[in-house]
C-alpha positions, 0 to 999 in steps of 0.5 A: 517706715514699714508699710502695711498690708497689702500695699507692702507685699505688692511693692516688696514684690515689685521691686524684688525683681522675679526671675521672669522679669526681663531687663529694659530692651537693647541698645539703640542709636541713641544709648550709644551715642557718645556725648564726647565727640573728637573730630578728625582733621579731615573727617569722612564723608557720609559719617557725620557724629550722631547726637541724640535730641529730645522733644521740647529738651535743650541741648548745649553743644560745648566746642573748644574753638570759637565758631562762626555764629553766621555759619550755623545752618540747621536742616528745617529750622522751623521745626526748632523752638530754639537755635542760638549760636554763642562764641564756644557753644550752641544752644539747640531747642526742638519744637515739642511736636517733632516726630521721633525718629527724624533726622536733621543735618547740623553744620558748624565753622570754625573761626580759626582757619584750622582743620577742619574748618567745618563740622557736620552732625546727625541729629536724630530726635528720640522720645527720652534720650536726648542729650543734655549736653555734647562736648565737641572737641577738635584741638589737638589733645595733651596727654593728661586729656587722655588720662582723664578719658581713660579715668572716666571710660573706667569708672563707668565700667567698674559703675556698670560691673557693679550693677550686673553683679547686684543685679546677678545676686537678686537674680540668683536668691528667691522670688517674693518676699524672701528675695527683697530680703535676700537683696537687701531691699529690706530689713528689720530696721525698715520697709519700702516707701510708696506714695500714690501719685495719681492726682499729681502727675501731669499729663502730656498732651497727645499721650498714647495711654491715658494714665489711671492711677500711678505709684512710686517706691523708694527703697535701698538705693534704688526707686520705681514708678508702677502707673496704670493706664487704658489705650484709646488708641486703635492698636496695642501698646507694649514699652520698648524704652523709658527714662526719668529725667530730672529736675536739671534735664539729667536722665535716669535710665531704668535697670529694670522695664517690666510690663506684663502684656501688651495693653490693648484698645477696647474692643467695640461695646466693651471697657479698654483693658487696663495695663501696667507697666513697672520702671525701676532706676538705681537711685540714692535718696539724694539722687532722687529729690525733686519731681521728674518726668517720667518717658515711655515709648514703643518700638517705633518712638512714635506712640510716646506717654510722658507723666510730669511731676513724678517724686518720691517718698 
């Protein structure tokens, strides 16, 4: 359904990505951590695999050897809600209230004999990309495992070649209205769909940014979530990082992160400004069903603000 005026102008102009308008930040530890982990007979010290955890997220470690439950040993065990051993995996629960940022060593033996009789990881908490679940692969591996490897690390890049030439093309056409034309956002057999979320999202307890009113977009394979929010906080807030996670625990990382200024704690006898900040992810409607939580965080993952019951239209 095309939507009407001005509500349609401003979403068409949101999601036709301006030229000034400057991608998600780079790459951190947690992008790009592998969530396959093949370990070496004799592995080297000080290099433990990183894992990324989330807050409140499972994580299920998946080994090809059967483990040594009695063997587990985790570094501060009270900070986890969870830490359940099985016969091939690992099940892993931080406490909501972990701060971002901290590390924690993870041992695991093998029942076997074999080498290596022991594995260590380094868990490291971040606000949105903690991981679902990490295969630990330590038998010797056929052939047609590395063809599948090969097969998947190859989709992945002709998946990501993909997204830059789309993302190419709208950075090469015009801006507003004629350039969600141009991208193929829009046509004349429909519009971009907007729903106003302000009184369904949930607030997570301790938020940096108390949100005010929140919108979310559906357009051509792709969504986006515009929220509005005040600080109450003593110093400025800019979005560094942000992901949807989905209704299974699955992540959505955005192809765009756009917030124009830094939104600022009110100053003494005066009303906080109000901020907005903008994600877009590569979507299908299919891909989007259901509610999401959507995660932002700051340089140092330490101010976080996460808004549940996120859908679509």
């Amino acid at each position: 359904m095309l939507l009407a005026f001005p509500v349609g102008l401003l979403a068409l102009a949101l999601l036709s990505t301006p030229s000034d308008v400057s991608a998600a930040p780079g790459v951190d530890e947690c992008q790009a951590a592998s969530p396959r982990i093949e370990l070496s007979p004799s592995p080297s010290r000080g290099q433990a695999p990183v894992v990324c955890i989330s807050p409140g997220v499972s994580t299920t470690f998946r080994f090809d050897s059967v483990i040594v439950p009695a063997s587990v040993k985790i570094q501060e065990r009270e900070r986890f809600e969870d830490v359940t051993p099985g016969q091939k995996n690992l099940f892993v629960v931080p406490l909501e209230n972990v701060v971002a940022g901290k590390h924690f060593e993870l041992e695991v033996c093998f029942a076997d004999g074999a080498v290596p009789e022991c594995a260590s990881f380094d868990l490291i908490v971040h606000p949105g990309l903690g991981m679902q679940e990490v295969k630990v692969l330590r038998q010797p591996r056929a052939a047609g495992h590395y063809k599948q490897v090969a097969e998947e690390a190859e989709a992945e890049v002709q998946q990501c070649r993909a997204e830059v030439r789309q993302l190419r093309a709208e950075r090469g056409g015009p801006d507003g209205l004629g350039g969600a034309i141009a991208s193929g956002l829009v046509s004349g057999q429909g519009g971009i769909a907007v729903k106003e979320l302000s009184e369904d999202v949930t607030a997570k307890e301790g938020n940096a940014l108390v949100n005010e009113r929140v919108f979310s977009y559906r357009a051509s394979e792709r969504v986006a979530v515009e929220a509005y929010f005040q600080n109450p906080g003593t110093a400025p807030w800019m979005a560094a990082g942000a992901v949807l996670r989905g209704p299974k625990g699955e992540v959505l990382k955005p192809v765009l992160l756009w917030q124009p200024d830094p939104i600022r704690p009110a100053a003494p006898g005066e009303a906080s400004d109000r901020g907005r900040v903008v994600v877009e992810v590569l979507a299908t409607e299919k891909e989007a069903r259901g509610t999401y939580t959507l995660i932002l965080w700051d340089a140092d993952r330490q101010r976080t603000v996460t808004l549940g019951n996120v859908s679509f239209p």
